[in-house]
N, C-alpha and C positions, 0 to 999 in steps of 0.2 A: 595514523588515524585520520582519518577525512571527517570535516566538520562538517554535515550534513541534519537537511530538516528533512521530515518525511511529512508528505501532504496526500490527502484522499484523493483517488483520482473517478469518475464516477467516466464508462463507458455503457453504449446502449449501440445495440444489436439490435438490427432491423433484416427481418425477412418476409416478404411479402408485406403482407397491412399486420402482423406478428411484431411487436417491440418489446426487447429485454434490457434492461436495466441491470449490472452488474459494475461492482464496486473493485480497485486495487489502489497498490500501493506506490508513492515515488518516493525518489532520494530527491533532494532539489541542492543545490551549494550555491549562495550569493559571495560571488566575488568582484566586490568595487561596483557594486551596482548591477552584472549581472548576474541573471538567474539560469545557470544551468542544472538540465535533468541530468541526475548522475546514471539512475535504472529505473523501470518503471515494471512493476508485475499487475497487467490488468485482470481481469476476473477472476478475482480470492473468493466473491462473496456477493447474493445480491442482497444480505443484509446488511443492511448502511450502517446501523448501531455497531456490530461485528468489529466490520474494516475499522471504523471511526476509533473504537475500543484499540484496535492493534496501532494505528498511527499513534495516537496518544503513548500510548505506554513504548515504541518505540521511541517516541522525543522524550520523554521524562527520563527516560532510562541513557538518551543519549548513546543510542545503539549504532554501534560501527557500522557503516556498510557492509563489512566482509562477513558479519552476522545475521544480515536479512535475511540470504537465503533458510538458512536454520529454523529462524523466527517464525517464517509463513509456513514450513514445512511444520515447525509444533502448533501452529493456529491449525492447521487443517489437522493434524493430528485428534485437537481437541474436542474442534467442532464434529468429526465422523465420529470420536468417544459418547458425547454426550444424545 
C-alpha cells in the first residue's frame, strides 16, 4: 500500500485569446520532507466543486493508488449518468 495524499490540480488551456480552465487529480507522498508526485490525471472536470468532491473522498477513504484509476473511470461514469 503507498501512503499517498491526493491534491487538486487546476490546469488552463490557452488557444489563441480562448482560455479553459479544467480541473484533475495528483497522488503526492511526503517522504522526510520531500514531496513527490506519484501520478497526475489532468482534465477530469472544469467543475472545481466536482474534482474538489473526488479528492476529498479519495483522502477520507485513504484510497490506494492502484485504485485511482477505477475511481476517476466511476466519477466519469457518474457525472455522463446524471
Amino acid at each position: 500500500m503507498t501512503n499517498c495524499k491526493y491534491i487538486l490540480v487546476k490546469n488552463e488551456y490557452i488557444d489563441g485569446e480562448n482560455t479553459r480552465v479544467s480541473y484533475g487529480i495528483a497522488a503526492i507522498e511526503n517522504c522526510d520532507g520531500v514531496i513527490s508526485v506519484l501520478m497526475s490525471v489532468s482534465d477530469i472536470s472544469s467543475d472545481f466543486c466536482a474534482v474538489e468532491n473526488l479528492v476529498n473522498v479519495c483522502n477520507a477513504k485513504e484510497l490506494d493508488l492502484i485504485h485511482i484509476e477505477d475511481v476517476i473511470n466511476d466519477f466519469f461514469a457518474t457525472v455522463w449518468l446524471n
